[in-house]
C-alpha positions, 0 to 999 in steps of 0.5 A: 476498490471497485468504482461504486464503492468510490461513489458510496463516499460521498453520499455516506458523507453526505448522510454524516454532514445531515447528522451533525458532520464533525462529531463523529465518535467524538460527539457522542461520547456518550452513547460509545462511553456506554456500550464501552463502559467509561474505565475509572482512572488508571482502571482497565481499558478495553481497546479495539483494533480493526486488523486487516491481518489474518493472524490478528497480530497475535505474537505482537499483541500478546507482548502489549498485553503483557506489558500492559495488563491494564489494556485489553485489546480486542482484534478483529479480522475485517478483511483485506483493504477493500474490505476494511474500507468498506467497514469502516466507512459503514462504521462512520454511519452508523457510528460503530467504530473501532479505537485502533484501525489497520488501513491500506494506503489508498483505500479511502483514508481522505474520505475517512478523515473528512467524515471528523472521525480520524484524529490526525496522528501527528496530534500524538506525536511529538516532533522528535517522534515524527522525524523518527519515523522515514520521511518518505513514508509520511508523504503517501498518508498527508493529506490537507497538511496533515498525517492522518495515519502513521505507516505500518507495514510499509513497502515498495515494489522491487522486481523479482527474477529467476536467477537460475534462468537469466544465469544459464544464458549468460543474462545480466539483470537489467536496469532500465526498461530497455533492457529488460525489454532486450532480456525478456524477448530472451528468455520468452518462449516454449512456455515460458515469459519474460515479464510480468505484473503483479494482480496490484497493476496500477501500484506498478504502472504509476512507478513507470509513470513516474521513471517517465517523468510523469505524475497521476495527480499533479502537486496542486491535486489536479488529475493527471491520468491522460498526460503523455507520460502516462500514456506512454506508459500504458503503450509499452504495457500494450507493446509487451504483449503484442510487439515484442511479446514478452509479456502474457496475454491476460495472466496477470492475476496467475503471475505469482504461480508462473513465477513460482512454477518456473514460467516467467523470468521476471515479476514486478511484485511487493518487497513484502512478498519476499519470505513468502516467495522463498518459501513458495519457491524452496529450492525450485530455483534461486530468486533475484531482487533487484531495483525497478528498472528506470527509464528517464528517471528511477522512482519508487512509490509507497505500499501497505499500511498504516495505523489510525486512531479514531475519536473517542474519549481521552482514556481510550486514545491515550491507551490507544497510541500507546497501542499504536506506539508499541507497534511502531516501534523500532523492535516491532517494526524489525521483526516484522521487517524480517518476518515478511519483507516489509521496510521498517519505517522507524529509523532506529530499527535499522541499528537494532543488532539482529536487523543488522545480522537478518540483513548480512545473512540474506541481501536480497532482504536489503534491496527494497530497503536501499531502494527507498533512496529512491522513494517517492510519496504523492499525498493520499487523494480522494479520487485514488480508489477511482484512479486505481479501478481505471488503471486496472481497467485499461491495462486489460483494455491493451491486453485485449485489444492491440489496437486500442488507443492508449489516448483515448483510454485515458482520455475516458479516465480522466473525463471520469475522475473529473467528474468525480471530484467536481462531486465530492465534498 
């Protein structure tokens, strides 16, 4: 998400407090119950679901609605998570939302969910259901102590590598951030490229900010982009591209094709890429999974996606957690487990008998699953867009210029993002 979008926030907020604030959807009833057509008792609902999923959840939604022929679910494809963010918030405004919302983990869930729109999730939930669902996935969607959004498509970022390549030297995977230096510098050259990140750089830069000891946003919701840890981390970024080299100048948005085409040995990506990259690769070279690597310490953060529920009336939000529930649930949350990659985040999934045999026949499927012992959840935060765009910006700064100051680059991140919370309300 770009910075002006971050901007827009609060004046959209700004508009919603001047046309009466917390009542949302919910305080015109009315007007929605109108256009939607207010369903008789027990009579057919029609449900609308914003999806940020190009085949519109089809085979899941086909189930539903055989299951529940007094549900109608309209889905509609709004894009990826900036896009979607963006309809949503235009939503808010001119009050034209949908029941059932698809959001990215950091794509403006605070800012939603201080507009009055968003129902809380756990409000659906009873505390059985909540302790089913992976404790550490909750933490990324709490925000002001309460679960906003229910996790979805759920991931963490592993660290994909060419076991064909790293096999015919004698290479060993490695664990730490050292060692991977150590191996990269092995395997750079003619062409080829020891390491590299995913276009989603700031996902991968804030594990390495952690594995240091660091955090971006202190527990009390103070930024803390301009620490030491983070600085450090921004310095090794600098130093793999212009010291040991291990590192390509400025490919980080081309770094699934060189991985794929045979050129880079290692790559910070998305667990969930996984059946997308076997496929991508076929029979090219073997592909590795493995952990991140640590430094001081190993942590992993949160990726994808989760479900949220807006205001309505109580027939529509009482089908639409149903709705919600259904694809929750620990035979949905397994196939799409083992669909993609992604971790399923209902915990009975894990006893399901084909998950079990998905996981037997291809290990490489589990390591991001046995890296959630290691996961770590800050709380959703207004200014996460504004701190992403910034990461991203300054990873291009120390590719572009070797003698850029990590200090002063997120010195002039932090001044921003100071700014912009003294601002938003």
């Amino acid at each position: 998400m770009k910075k002006n979008l971050v901007l827009t926030v609060a004046a959209l907020l700004a508009i919603l407090s001047g046309c009466g604030g917390q009542g949302g959807t919910g305080s015109q009833e009315a007007a929605q119950g109108s256009a939607q057509g207010s369903p008789p008792a027990n009579g057919p609902i029609t449900l609308k679901l914003w999806s940020t999923e190009q085949d519109l959840l089809k085979g899941y939604m086909d189930a539903f609605q055989a299951a529940n022929p007094n549900i109608k679910v309209e889905v509609e494809f709004m894009g990826d998570y900036d896009e979607m963010a963006k309809k949503v918030q235009a939503g808010i405004v001119s009050n034209s939302l949908p029941h059932v919302v698809q959001l990215g983990q950091r794509h403006a869930i605070p800012q939603i969910a201080d507009s009055g729109r968003l129902l809380p999730i756990e409000s659906f939930m009873s505390k059985e259901e909540i302790g089913q669902i992976l404790p550490g996935f909750w933490q990324r969607y709490t925000y002001k102590s309460q679960k906003w959004v229910i996790p979805f498509q759920s991931s963490t970022p592993v660290m994909y590598y060419n076991k064909t390549m790293l096999d015919k030297q004698g290479l060993k995977v490695p664990d730490t951030w050292d060692e991977l230096i150590e191996t990269g510098k092995k395997l750079s050259g003619n062409g080829n490229w020891g390491l590299n990140l995913n276009s989603d750089s700031p996902w991968y830069f804030q594990a390495m900010v952690w594995n240091r000891g660091g955090q971006l946003i202190k527990p009390d919701g103070t930024p803390n982009v301009n620490s030491k840890e983070v600085v450090a981390t921004l310095k090794s970024v600098q130093d793999a591209v212009h010291v040991t080299k291990i590192m390509p100048q400025n490919q980080i948005k081309t770094s699934g094709e060189d991985f794929v085409a045979g050129k880079l040995a290692m790559l910070f990506r998305s667990g969930a890429s996984l059946a997308a990259l076997k496929k991508q690769v076929g029979d090219k070279f073997e592909i590795g999974v493995a952990y991140l690597p640590k430094v001081s310490e190993r942590w992993v953060p949160i990726g994808g996606n989760g479900l949220g529920i807006f205001k309505s009336d109580k027939a529509h939000e009482e089908a639409a957690w149903k709705l919600v529930s259904f694809l929750t649930s620990p035979d949905i949350t397994a196939k799409n487990s083992m669909r993609t990659g992604y971790i399923p985040v209902h915990k009975a999934a894990y006893e399901l008998p084909d998950f079990k045999e998905h996981l037997t026949k291809d290990p490489n499927f589990k390591v991001a699953i046995d890296q959630t012992q290691y996961l770590r959840g800050e709380g959703i935060h207004p200014a996460d867009a504004l701190i992403w765009s910034g990461i991203v910006k300054a990873i291009e700064t120390v590719h572009n210029d070797p003698k850029a100051d990590p200090q002063k680059v997120m010195d002039l991140l932090q001044a921003e993002v100071t700014d912009y919370m003294k601002s938003y309300k």
